[in-house]
Structure formats: structure tokens, C-alpha cells
C-alpha positions in Angstrom: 0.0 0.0 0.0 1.3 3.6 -1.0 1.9 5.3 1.6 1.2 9.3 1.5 3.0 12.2 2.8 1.7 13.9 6.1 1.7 17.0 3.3 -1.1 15.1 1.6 -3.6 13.8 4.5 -6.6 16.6 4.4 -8.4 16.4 8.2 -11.7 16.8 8.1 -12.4 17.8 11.5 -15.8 19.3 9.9 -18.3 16.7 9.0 -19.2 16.3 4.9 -18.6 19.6 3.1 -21.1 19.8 0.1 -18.7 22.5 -1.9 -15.6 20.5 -1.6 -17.5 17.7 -2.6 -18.6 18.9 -5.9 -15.6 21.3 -6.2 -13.5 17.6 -5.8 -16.3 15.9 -8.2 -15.8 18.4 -10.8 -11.8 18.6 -10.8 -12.2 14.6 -11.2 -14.4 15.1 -14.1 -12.3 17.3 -16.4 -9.4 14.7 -16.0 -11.8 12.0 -17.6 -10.8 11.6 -21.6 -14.1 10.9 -23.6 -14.2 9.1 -26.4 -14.8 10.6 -30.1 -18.1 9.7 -31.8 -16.1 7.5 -34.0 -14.9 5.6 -31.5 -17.9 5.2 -29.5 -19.8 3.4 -32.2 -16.8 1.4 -33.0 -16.0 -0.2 -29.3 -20.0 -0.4 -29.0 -20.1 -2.4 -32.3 -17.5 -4.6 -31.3 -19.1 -5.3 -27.3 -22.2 -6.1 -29.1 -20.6 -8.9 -31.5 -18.5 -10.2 -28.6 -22.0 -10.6 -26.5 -23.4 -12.3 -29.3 -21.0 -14.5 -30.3 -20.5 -15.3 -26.6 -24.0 -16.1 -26.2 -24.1 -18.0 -29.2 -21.5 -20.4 -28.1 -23.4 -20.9 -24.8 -26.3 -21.7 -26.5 -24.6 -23.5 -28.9 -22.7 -26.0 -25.9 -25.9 -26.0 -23.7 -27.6 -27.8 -26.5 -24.8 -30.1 -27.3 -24.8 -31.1 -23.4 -28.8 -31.5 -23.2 -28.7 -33.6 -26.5 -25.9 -36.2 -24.6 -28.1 -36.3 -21.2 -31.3 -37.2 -23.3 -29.0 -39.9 -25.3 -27.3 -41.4 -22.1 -30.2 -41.3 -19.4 
């Protein structure tokens, strides 16, 4: 575990604080990079054929295994 400098501890001898909340919330925020429109609809295309084709397959063995129970029992 990292351990942090005394520098870096914030007390909060206050309770919650709702500005520094949503002053911390926003400074969080700006750091996130979004995606491009491009690349949205791309990674979304491809976690919809990987759900598909992985459901698929599951469908595809869960039939296999029911046909072998029904032939051996």
C-alpha cells in the first residue's frame, strides 16, 4: 500500500462539506478523456458482436450437453 505524505492527509475535523465535494467531483471530471463519436460506435459495435457470439457459443454447448443427457439417461 502507497503510503502518503503527512503533506497530503486533508483532516476533516468538519463533517461532509457539500462544496468541496462537488468542487473535488468536478476537478475529477475534467481529468476523464471521452471518447470521439467515432470511437464510441466502434468499441460499441465490437461489445455487441463479442456478447453475441458469446452467447451464441453458450447456447450453442448448452444444446450439445442436453442432446448427450437425453441420449445417455
Amino acid at each position: 500500500m502507497a503510503k502518503k505524505n503527512e503533506a497530503e492527509i486533508v483532516e476533516n475535523a468538519g463533517g461532509f462539506n457539500f462544496g468541496n465535494f462537488f468542487q473535488g467531483t468536478r476537478e475529477e471530471l475534467d481529468k476523464v478523456v471521452w471518447p470521439s463519436r467515432k470511437q464510441l460506435i466502434s468499441e460499441s459495435a465490437a461489445v455487441l458482436l463479442m456478447v453475441t457470439l458469446s452467447a451464441s457459443l453458450i447456447y450453442l454447448v448448452d444444446g450439445l450437453f442436453g442432446w448427450v443427457a437425453k441420449q445417455v439417461f
